[in-house]
VEXTI-796808 format. One record per residue (C-alpha): residue in three letters; x, y, z. Coordinates in steps of 0.5 Angstrom, whole numbers. Layout:
aa:u:v:w
ALA:X:Y:Z
...
***
This chain:
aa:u:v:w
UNK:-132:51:58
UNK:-133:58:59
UNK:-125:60:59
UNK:-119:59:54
UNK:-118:63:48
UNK:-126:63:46
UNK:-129:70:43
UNK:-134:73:48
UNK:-139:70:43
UNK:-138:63:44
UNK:-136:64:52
UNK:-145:67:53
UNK:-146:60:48
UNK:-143:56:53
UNK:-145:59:59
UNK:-152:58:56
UNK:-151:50:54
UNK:-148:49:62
UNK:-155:53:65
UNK:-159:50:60
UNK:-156:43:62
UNK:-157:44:70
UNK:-164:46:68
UNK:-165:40:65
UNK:-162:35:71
UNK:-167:40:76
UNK:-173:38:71
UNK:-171:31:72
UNK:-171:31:79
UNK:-177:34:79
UNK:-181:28:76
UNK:-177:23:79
UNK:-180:26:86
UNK:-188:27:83
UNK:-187:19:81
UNK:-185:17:89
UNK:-191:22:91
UNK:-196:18:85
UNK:-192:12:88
UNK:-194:13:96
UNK:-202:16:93
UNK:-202:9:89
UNK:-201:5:96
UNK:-206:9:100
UNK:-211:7:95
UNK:-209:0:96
UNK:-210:0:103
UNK:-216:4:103
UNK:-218:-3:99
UNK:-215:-7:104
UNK:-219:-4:110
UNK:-226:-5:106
UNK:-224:-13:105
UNK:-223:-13:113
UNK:-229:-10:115
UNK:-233:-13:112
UNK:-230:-20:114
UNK:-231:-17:121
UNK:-239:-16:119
UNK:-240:-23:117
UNK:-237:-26:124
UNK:-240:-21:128
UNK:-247:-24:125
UNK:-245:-31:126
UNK:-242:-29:133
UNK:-248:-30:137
UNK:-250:-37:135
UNK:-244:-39:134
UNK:-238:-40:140
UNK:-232:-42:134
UNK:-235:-34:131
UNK:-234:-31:138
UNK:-227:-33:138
UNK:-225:-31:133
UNK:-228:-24:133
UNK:-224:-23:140
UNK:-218:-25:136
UNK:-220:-21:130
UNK:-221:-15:134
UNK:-215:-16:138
UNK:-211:-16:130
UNK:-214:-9:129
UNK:-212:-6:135
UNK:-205:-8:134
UNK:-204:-4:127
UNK:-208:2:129
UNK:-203:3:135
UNK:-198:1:128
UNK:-201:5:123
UNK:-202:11:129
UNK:-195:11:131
UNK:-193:12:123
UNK:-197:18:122
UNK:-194:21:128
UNK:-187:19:124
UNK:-190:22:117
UNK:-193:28:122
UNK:-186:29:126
UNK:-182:29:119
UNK:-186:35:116
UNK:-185:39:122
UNK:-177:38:121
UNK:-177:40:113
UNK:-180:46:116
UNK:-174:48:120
UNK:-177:45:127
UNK:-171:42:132
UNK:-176:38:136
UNK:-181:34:132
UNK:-186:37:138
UNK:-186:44:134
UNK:-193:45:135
UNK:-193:53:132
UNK:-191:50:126
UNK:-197:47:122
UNK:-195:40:117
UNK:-200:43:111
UNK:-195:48:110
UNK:-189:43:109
UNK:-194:42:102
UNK:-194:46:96
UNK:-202:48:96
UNK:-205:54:93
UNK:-207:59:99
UNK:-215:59:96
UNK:-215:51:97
UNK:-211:51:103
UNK:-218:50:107
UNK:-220:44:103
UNK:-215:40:106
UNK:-215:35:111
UNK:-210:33:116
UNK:-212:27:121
UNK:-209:23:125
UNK:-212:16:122
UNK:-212:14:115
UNK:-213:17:111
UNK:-208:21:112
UNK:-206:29:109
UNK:-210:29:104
UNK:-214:34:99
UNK:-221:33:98
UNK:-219:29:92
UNK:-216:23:96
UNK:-209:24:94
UNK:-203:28:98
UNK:-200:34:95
UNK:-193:34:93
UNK:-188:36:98
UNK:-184:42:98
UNK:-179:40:100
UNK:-179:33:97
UNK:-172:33:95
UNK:-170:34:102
UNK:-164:29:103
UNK:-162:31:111
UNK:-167:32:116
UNK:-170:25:116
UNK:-163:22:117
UNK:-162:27:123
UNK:-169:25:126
UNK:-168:18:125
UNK:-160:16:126
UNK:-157:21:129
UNK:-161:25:134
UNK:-162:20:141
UNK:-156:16:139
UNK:-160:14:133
UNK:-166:11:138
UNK:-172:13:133
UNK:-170:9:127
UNK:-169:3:132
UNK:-176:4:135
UNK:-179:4:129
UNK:-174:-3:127
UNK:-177:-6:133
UNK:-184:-4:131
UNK:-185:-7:125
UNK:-182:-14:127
UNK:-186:-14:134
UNK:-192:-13:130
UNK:-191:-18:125
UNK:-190:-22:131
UNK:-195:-20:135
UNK:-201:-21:128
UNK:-198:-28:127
UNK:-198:-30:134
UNK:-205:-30:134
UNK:-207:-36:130
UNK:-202:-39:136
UNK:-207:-37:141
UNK:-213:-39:135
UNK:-210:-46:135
UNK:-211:-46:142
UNK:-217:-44:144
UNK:-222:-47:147
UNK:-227:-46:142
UNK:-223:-46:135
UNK:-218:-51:138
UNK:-222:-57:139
UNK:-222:-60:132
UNK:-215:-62:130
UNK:-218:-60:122
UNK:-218:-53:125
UNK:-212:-53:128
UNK:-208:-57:123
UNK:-210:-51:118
UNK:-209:-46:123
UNK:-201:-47:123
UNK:-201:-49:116
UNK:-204:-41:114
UNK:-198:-39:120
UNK:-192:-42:116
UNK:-196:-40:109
UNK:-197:-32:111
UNK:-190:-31:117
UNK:-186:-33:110
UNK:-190:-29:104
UNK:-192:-23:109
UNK:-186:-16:107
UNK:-188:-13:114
UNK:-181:-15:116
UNK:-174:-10:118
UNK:-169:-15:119
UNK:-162:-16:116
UNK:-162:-13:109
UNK:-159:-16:103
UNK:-152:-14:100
UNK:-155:-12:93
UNK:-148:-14:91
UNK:-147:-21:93
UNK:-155:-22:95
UNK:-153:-26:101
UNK:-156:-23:107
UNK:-154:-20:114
UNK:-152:-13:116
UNK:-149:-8:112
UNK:-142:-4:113
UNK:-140:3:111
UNK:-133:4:108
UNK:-131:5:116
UNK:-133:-3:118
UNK:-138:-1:122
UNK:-145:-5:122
UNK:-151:-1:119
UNK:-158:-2:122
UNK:-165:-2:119
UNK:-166:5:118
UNK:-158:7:117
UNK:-159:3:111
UNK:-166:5:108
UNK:-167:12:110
UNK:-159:15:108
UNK:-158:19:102
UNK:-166:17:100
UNK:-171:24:99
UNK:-176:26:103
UNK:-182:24:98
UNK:-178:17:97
UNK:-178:17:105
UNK:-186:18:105
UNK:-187:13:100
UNK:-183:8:104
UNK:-187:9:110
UNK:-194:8:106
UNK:-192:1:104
UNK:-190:-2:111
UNK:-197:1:112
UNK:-200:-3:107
UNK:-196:-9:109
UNK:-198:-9:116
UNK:-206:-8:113
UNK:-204:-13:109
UNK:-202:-18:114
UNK:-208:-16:119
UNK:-213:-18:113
UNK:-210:-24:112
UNK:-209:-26:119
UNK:-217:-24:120
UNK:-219:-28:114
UNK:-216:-34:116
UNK:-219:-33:123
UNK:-226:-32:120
UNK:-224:-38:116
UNK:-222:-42:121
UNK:-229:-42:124
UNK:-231:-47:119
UNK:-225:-51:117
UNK:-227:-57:120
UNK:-235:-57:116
UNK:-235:-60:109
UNK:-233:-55:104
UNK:-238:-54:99
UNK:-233:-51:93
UNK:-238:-50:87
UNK:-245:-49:86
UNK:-250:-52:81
UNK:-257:-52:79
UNK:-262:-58:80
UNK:-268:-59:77
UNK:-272:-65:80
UNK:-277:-66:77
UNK:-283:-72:79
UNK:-283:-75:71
UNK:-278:-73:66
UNK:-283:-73:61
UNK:-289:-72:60
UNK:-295:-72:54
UNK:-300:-66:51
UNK:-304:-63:57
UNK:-301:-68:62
UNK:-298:-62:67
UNK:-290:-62:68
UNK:-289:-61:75
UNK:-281:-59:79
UNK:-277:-57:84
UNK:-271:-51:82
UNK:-266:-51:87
UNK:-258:-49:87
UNK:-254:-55:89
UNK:-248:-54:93
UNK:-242:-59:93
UNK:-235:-60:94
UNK:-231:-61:87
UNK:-225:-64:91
UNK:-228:-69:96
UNK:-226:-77:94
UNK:-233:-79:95
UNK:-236:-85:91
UNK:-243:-86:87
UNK:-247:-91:86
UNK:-252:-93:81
UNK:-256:-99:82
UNK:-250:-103:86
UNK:-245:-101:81
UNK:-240:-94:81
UNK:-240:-90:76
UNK:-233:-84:75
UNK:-234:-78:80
UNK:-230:-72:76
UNK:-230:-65:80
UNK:-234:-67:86
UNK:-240:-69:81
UNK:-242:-77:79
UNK:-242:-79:71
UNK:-247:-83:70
UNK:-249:-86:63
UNK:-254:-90:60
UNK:-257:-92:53
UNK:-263:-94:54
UNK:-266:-100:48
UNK:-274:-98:49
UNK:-278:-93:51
UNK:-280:-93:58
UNK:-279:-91:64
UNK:-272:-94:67
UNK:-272:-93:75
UNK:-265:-92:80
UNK:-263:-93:86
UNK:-258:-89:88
UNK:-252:-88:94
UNK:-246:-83:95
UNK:-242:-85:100
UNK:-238:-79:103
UNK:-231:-78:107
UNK:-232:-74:114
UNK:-228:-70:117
UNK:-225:-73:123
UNK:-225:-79:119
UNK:-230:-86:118
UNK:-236:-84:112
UNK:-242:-82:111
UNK:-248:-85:106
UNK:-253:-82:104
UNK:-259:-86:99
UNK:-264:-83:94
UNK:-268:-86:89
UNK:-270:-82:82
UNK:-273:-85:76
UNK:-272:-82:69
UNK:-276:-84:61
UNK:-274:-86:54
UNK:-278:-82:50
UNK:-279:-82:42
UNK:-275:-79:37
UNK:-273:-72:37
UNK:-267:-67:36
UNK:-262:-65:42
UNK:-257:-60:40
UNK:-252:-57:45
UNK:-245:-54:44
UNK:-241:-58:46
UNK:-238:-54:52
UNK:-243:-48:54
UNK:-250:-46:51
UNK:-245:-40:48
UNK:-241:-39:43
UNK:-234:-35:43
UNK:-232:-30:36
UNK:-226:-33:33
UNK:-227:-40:36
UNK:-229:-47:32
UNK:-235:-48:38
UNK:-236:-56:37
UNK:-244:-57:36
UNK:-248:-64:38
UNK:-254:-66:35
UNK:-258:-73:36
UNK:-264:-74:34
UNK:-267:-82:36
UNK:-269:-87:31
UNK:-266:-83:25
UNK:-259:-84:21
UNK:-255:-77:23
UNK:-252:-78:16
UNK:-260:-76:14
UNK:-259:-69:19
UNK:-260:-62:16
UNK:-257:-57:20
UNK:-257:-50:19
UNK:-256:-43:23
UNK:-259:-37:22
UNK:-259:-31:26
UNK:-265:-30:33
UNK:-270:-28:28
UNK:-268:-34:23
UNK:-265:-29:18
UNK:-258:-29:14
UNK:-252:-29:19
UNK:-245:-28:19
UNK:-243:-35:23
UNK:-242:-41:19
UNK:-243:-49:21
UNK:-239:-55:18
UNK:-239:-62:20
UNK:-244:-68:19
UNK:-246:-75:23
UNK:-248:-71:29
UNK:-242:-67:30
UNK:-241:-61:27
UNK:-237:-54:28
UNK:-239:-46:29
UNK:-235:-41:27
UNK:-238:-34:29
UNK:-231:-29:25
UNK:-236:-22:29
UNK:-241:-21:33
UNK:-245:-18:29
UNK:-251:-22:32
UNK:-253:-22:39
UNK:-256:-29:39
UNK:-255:-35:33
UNK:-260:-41:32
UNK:-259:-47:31
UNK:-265:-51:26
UNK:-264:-58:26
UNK:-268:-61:20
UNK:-269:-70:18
UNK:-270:-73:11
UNK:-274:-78:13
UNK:-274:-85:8
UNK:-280:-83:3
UNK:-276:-77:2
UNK:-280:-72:6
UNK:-277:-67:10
UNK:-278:-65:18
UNK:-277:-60:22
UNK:-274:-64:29
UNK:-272:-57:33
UNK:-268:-51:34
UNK:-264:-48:39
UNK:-262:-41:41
UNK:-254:-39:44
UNK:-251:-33:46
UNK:-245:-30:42
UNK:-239:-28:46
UNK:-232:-25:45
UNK:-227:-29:49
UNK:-225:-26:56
UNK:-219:-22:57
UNK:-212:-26:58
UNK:-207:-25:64
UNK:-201:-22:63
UNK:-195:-26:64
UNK:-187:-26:64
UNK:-186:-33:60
UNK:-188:-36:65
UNK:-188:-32:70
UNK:-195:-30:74
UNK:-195:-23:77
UNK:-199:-25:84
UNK:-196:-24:90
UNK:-189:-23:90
UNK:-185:-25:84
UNK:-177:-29:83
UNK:-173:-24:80
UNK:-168:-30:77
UNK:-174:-33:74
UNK:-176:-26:71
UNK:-170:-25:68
UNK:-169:-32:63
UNK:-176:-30:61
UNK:-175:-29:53
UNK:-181:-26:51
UNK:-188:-24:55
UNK:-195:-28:54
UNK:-202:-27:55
UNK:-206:-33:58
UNK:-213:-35:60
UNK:-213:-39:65
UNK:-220:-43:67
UNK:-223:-43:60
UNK:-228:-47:58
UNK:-224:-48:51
UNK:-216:-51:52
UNK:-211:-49:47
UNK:-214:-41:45
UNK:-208:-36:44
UNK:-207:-29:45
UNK:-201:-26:42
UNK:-198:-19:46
UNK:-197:-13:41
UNK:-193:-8:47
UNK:-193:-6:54
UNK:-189:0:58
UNK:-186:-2:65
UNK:-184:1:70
UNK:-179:-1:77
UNK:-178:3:82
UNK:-173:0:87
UNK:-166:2:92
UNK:-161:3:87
UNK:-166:6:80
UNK:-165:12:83
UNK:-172:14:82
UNK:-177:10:77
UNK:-175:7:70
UNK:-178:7:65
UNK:-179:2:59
UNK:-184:0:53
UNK:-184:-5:47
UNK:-189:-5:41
UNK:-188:-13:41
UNK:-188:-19:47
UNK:-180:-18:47
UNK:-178:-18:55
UNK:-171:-15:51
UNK:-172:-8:53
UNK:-174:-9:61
UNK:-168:-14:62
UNK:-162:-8:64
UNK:-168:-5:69
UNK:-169:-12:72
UNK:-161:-13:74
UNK:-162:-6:78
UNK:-168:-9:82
UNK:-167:-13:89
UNK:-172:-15:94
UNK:-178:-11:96
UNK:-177:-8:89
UNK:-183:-4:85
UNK:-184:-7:78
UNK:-191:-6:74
UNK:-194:-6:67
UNK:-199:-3:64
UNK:-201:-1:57
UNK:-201:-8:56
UNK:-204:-10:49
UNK:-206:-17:46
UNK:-209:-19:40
UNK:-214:-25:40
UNK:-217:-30:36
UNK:-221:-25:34
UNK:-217:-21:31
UNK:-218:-14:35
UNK:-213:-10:40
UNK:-215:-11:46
UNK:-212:-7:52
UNK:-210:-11:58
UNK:-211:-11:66
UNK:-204:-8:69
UNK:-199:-14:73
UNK:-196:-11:78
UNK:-191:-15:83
UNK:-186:-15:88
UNK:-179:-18:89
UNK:-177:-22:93
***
């Protein structure tokens, strides 16, 4: 570009254009190696997470242990989960710790005259407050985060300290290591199956195995053979030579040093992953075979279910826990009546005011077979005439939704109902009511007031109008969504082919008391990080489309990073609302 028949004036322009572009290409180098450091400092945090859910899963068996065989049991095994990954996690960090010292110019990782905290780029004045452990958390400053490494580019050393050096011993120590980990966590609820404590109930050991398939198949803690990003089908991979690559041949050539720090992070957190996992089905366990009591409600029982002016209303408040899946049957004075959720409906319309008595029975499935009956007598009282008034689903009402309301009041023609709402102190408000003959609908477009009465008056047949009651309900705004890929769920791990027919993204709420509310995503950003991404890639939209995502997704393959954030959607309400980032691993 510099030579030919150019003047010295275009050759300078030239030289200029060729040193300006090489600049730009270190500038992108640079960001792509401070996003593998952001990267490994994201996967430090979440294994700090990991560990506190561990921990306080321990703490409860320690307290069930001392009275319980099945607890004690399961601690040891717990216990022995742990020891298993620090030793991992331990020879890990030596690794991290070796590396350093290579990039520092050492030829034996055992250099101890050159200090790690060198290897990172830190300002001398700040250089005392950083830590450097053995265990976790590992070369960090007082923020919680490493440094970024000088030498992040470095592209030799660890091919050397890995593959080349004792005829590539290292790389395949570490291969080795990861898999006898796996296999030494999931062989644990081998042993729990079989324990004399844990094992005696087939129900505990039926559930034992089923979680050992489930978690042996979903865990990522695994240096097998790798997949041929080309065909995607699985086995060793060969260099131009023919000659078979393992493990570490394949992920650790031509990859950064930072990338390589990164990459470690994550077999860390799998293997924190798979030891939390294999510690919560073991602290489950302990009571797999009892009745599993899935939801809670509150009870009120009460010796009367009415009373008159200055009679003294006497009941007992208790939280009910039961089980929303058990094939339980109900019955009232002999006769059944539907089971939903694990709850007996029964329904009843009495003719005359008066006390009605009940007999009731509950027959329950056992565990290991057979049933269980249990009785109970309960009585409740007709009264005469007044307005109920409920919202058909909660005693809340949601900002952009149509709430249905009921209002009954006994005796009374509903076409006489005169229903009205005010705000809490019965003044104007924004939410208007329709409907009529007892069902009606409240629309609240803001929230504007907290709290909104319901005021049900009757006419009566001489003309006279009479107050028969209110009600207060709360104003809230709908939850947040989730974000999906059409519909595809970001948990756990996600299909890549099920990503890639996706035409648009959504947001979903799942669970809600109302069906069929829509949320519509206005945009989103996304990232990826994978084997053949050279480096993050980066992608946004200002609408649902998945269109600009799609050319990143065909250079993803397992065990690939991808995540959305900045996720916006808009609501039945109308308002802009920001949305919990989905991050997922391919499988």
């Amino acid at each position: 570009m510099a030579g030919g028949k150019q003047s010295p004036r275009q050759k300078m322009i030239n030289m200029m254009y060729l040193v300006l572009t090489a600049l730009l290409a270190l500038n992108v180098t640079k960001e792509i190696l401070l996003a593998f450091t952001v990267i490994d400092n994201s996967l430090k945090k979440s294994t700090a997470n990991i560990d506190l859910k561990t921990v306080k899963m321990v703490e409860s068996l320690q307290k069930l242990s001392g009275e319980n065989v099945a607890a004690a049991s399961a601690l040891k095994l717990t216990n022995n989960a742990i020891t298993i990954t620090k030793g991992f996690v331990e020879s890990i960090h030596t690794i991290k710790t070796d590396l350093l010292r290579y990039s520092l110019g050492a030829t034996d990782p055992k250099q101890t005259e050159l200090n790690p905290v060198d290897a990172f780029n830190i300002d001398e004045e700040k250089k005392n407050e950083f830590k450097f452990f053995k265990a976790y958390p590992w070369a960090e400053t007082k923020s919680g985060e490493m440094p970024e490494l000088k030498s992040g580019d470095n592209l030799d050393d660890h091919v050397r300290y890995f593959n080349e050096e004792l005829a590539g011993k290292r790389g395949k120590d570490l291969e080795f290591a990861i898999n006898d980990t796996r296999a030494k966590l999931l062989d644990l609820l081998n042993k729990a199956s079989k324990d004399p404590n844990l094992g005696k109930n087939p129900e505990t050991v039926s559930f034992l195995k089923s979680k050992l398939t489930e978690i042996s198949q979903k865990t990522s803690l695994l240096a097998g053979d790798v997949k041929d990003p080309l065909s995607n089908k699985s086995g060793k991979i060969k260099d131009h030579e023919g000659k078979e690559l393992n493990w570490a041949e394949v992920y650790m050539h031509s990859t950064p040093l930072a990338a390589v720090f990164a990459i470690m992070s994550k077999i860390e957190n799998d293997a924190k992953l798979l030891e939390s996992e294999i510690c919560q089905t073991l602290a489950e366990s302990v009571s797999a075979a009892d009745f599993k009591f899935d939801a809670i409600i509150p009870v009120v029982s009460a010796k009367t279910g009415a009373v008159v002016t200055g009679q003294t209303y006497e009941a007992d408040i208790l939280l009910a826990a039961y089980n929303s899946k058990a094939q339980m049957q109900v019955f009232v004075n002999g006769n059944s009546i539907p089971v939903e959720a694990g709850v007996g409906k029964y329904k009843v319309t009495p003719q005359s005011p008066g006390t009605n008595n009940m007999s009731v029975k509950i027959v329950v499935p056992k565990p290991g077979g057979g049933s269980e009956s249990i009785d109970a007598k309960a009585e409740f009282t007709a009264f005469a005439p007044s307005a109920a008034i409920s919202a058909d689903a909660l005693a809340v009402f949601y900002v952009g939704l149509e709430n249905p309301v009921s209002v009954s009041v006994g005796g009374i023609d509903p076409s006489q109902y005169l229903v009205r709402v005010v705000n809490e102190k019965d003044g104007p408000t924004n939410a208007k009511i329709v409907g009529s003959k007892g069902k009606y609908s409240v629309s609240v477009p803001s929230r504007q007031d907290a709290k909104v009465k319901i005021q049900v008056a009757v006419k009566l047949p001489d003309g006279r109008v009479k107050s028969m009651g209110e009600k207060v309900f709360k104003v809230n705004r709908v939850p947040d969504p989730r974000f999906r890929c059409g519909g595809v769920e970001f948990k756990g791990s996600v299909s890549l082919e099920a990503l890639k027919y996706q035409q648009a993204a959504t947001a979903v709420l799942d669970g809600f008391v109302y069906e069929g509310v829509k949320f519509k995503v206005t945009g989103y950003k996304f990232m990826a990080v994978g084997r053949r991404t050279n480096g993050p890639r980066f992608a946004k939209s200002s609408s649902a489309s998945l269109e600009p995502v799609k050319g990143i997704l065909g250079m993803l393959g397992s065990g690939d990073l991808m995540t959305f954030t900045d996720i916006t959607a808009v609501g039945p309400d109308g308002t802009s609302r920001l949305l919990d980032n989905a991050s997922a691993q391919v499988k």
